[in-house]
C-alpha positions as CSV (number, residue, x, y, z in Angstrom):
1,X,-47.2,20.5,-16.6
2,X,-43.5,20.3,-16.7
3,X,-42.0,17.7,-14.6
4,X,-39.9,18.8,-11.5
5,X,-35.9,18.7,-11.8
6,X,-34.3,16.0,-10.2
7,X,-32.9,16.8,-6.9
8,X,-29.5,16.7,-5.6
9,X,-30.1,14.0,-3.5
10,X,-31.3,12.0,-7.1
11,X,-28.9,12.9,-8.9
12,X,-25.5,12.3,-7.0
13,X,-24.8,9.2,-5.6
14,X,-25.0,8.3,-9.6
15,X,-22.5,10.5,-10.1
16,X,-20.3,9.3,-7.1
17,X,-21.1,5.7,-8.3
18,X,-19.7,6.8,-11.9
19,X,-16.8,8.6,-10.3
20,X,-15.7,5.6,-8.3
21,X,-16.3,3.2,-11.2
22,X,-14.1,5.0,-13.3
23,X,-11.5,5.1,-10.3
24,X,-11.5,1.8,-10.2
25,X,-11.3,0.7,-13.5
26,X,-8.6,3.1,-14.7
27,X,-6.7,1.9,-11.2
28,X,-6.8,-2.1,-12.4
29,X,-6.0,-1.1,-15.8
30,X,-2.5,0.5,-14.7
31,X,-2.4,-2.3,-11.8
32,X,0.8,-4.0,-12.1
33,X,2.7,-2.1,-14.7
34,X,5.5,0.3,-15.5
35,X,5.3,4.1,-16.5
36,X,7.4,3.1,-19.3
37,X,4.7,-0.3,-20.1
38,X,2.0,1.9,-19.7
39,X,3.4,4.5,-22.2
40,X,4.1,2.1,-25.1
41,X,0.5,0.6,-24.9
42,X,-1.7,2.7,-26.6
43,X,-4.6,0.6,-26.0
44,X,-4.3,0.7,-22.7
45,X,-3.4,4.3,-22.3
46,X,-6.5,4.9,-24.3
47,X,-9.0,2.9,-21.9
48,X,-7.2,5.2,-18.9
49,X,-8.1,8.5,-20.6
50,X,-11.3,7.2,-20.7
51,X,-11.6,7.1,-17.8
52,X,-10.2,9.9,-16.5
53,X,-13.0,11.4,-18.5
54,X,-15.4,9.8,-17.0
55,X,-14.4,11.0,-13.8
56,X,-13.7,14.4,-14.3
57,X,-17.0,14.8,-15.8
58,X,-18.9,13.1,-12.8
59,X,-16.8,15.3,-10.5
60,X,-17.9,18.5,-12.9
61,X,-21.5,17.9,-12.5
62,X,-21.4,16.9,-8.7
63,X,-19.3,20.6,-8.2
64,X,-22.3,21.9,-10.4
65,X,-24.9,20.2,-7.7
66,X,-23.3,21.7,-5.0
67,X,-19.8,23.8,-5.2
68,X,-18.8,23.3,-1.3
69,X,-17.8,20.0,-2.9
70,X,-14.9,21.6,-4.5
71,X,-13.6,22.2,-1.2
72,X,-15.0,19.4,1.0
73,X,-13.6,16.4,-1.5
74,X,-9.6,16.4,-1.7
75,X,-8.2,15.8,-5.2
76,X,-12.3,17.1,-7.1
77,X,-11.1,19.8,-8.8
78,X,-7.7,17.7,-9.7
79,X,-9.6,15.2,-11.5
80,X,-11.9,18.0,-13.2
81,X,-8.6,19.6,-14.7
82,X,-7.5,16.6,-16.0
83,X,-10.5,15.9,-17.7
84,X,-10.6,18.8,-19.1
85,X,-6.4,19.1,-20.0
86,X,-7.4,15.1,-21.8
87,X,-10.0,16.8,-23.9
88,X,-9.4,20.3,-24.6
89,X,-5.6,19.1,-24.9
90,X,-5.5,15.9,-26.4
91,X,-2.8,16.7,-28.2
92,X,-0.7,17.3,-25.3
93,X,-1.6,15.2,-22.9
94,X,1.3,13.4,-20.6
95,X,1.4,9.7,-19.9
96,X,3.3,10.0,-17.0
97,X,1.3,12.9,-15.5
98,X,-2.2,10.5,-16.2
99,X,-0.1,7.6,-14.6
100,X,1.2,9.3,-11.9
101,X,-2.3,10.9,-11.3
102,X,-3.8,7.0,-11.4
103,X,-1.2,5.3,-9.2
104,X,-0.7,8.4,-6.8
105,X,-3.6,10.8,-6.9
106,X,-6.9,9.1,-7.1
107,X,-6.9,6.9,-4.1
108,X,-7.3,10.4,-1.6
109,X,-9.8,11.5,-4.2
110,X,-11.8,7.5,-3.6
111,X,-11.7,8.1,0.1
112,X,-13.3,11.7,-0.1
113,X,-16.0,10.2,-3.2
114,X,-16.8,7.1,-1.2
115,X,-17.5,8.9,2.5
116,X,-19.6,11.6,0.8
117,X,-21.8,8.8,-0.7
118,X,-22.1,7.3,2.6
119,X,-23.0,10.5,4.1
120,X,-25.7,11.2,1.4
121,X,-26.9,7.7,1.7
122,X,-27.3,7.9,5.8
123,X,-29.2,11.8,5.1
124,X,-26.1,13.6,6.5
């Protein structure tokens, strides 16, 4: 018998858990440093992209789960394109549109991840 799929309610406060991990992380790994620092560091910028591919893919499948989240959660479909631009585009990507999008962007998008996690965790 083939085993049932894993409902939404299974599957994403993982993915908000990923999303926010990778928030945070590429967050403390720009913490305290310059555009210019953070573009001569290619370590560093590196670990960001990361990241940011972490994210954009979390946000992906949770707009795949249920696509009202597109438009419920500020900044989703933001940190989808940039996943996708790091990938697809490697070659082009920015540094100072990824640090920008780090120190300016991601903290709305945190807000929106973190109270729809607390919404699915309380059954709203």
């Amino acid at each position: 018998m083939p085993r049932a799929p894993h409902s939404m309610a299974s599957k994403a406060p993982k993915l908000l858990l990923d999303a926010l991990g990778a928030i945070e992380s590429a967050a403390e790994f720009v913490a305290g440093i310059s555009l210019a620092q953070y573009a001569a560091e290619k370590m560093r910028r590196s670990a960001v992209e990361r990241q940011l591919e972490i994210l954009g893919e979390a946000c992906s499948r949770l707009a795949r789960l249920d696509a009202s989240f597109l438009t419920s959660v500020t900044n989703l479909k933001l940190a989808i394109d940039l996943r996708n631009r790091i990938i697809h585009g490697y070659d082009a990507v920015d540094d100072e549109i990824v640090y920008l999008t780090v120190t300016e962007d991601l903290a709305e998008l945190q807000l929106g991840l973190t109270g729809l996690l607390d919404r699915l965790r309380n059954g709203h």
